[in-house]
Steps between C-alpha positions, in 0.01 A plus 500: 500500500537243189356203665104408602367199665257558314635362181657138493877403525516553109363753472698714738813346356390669132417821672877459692696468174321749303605679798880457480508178733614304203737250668418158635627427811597133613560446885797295626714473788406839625558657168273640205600403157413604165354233300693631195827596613549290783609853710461481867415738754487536916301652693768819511412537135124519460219714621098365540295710280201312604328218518115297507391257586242299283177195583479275211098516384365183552730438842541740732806269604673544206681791544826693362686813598685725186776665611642839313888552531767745363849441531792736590595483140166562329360155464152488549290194534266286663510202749177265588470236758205279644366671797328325786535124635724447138717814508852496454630656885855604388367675154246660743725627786774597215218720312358649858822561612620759224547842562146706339550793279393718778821386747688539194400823481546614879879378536 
């Protein structure tokens, strides 16, 4: 396990990329994209590594979820949303929705 609630959103996304998850991800029209490249990936081409969720400390309200992803063809990176009242529902269903390391694994 790379990520803690424990720490704060930045934190966890240092600890990711010393890690490997080096990539940012951008969401879009039910797509992840890498900041850099501009390279796009489905949901048939990346696995959820993990994910937390994180309280911002002076408001409980302001919250964020980090998302850790690896891609069919190596890519690995990370993809944050709002989470709560302000979260973005299709980055948040798209995220939820991908196949874990463990069903990757069993087929």
């Amino acid at each position: 396990m790379i990520l803690s609630s424990h720490k704060t959103l930045l934190e966890d996304i240092c600890i990711a990329k010393e890690n490997g998850f080096t990539t940012d991800f951008l969401f879009r029209d039910d797509i992840i994209y890498d900041r850099k490249t501009n390279k796009g990936y489905g949901k048939d081409d990346c696995i959820l590594i993990e994910y937390c969720r994180h309280e911002g400390l002076n408001d409980p309200s302001d919250a964020s979820i980090l998302f850790l992803i690896e891609c069919a063809d190596g890519t690995k990176g990370c993809l944050s949303s709002n989470y709560g009242i302000h979260a973005d529902l299709d980055l948040m269903q798209f995220a939820l929705s991908l196949r874990t390391r463990d069903q990757q694994n069993s087929q």
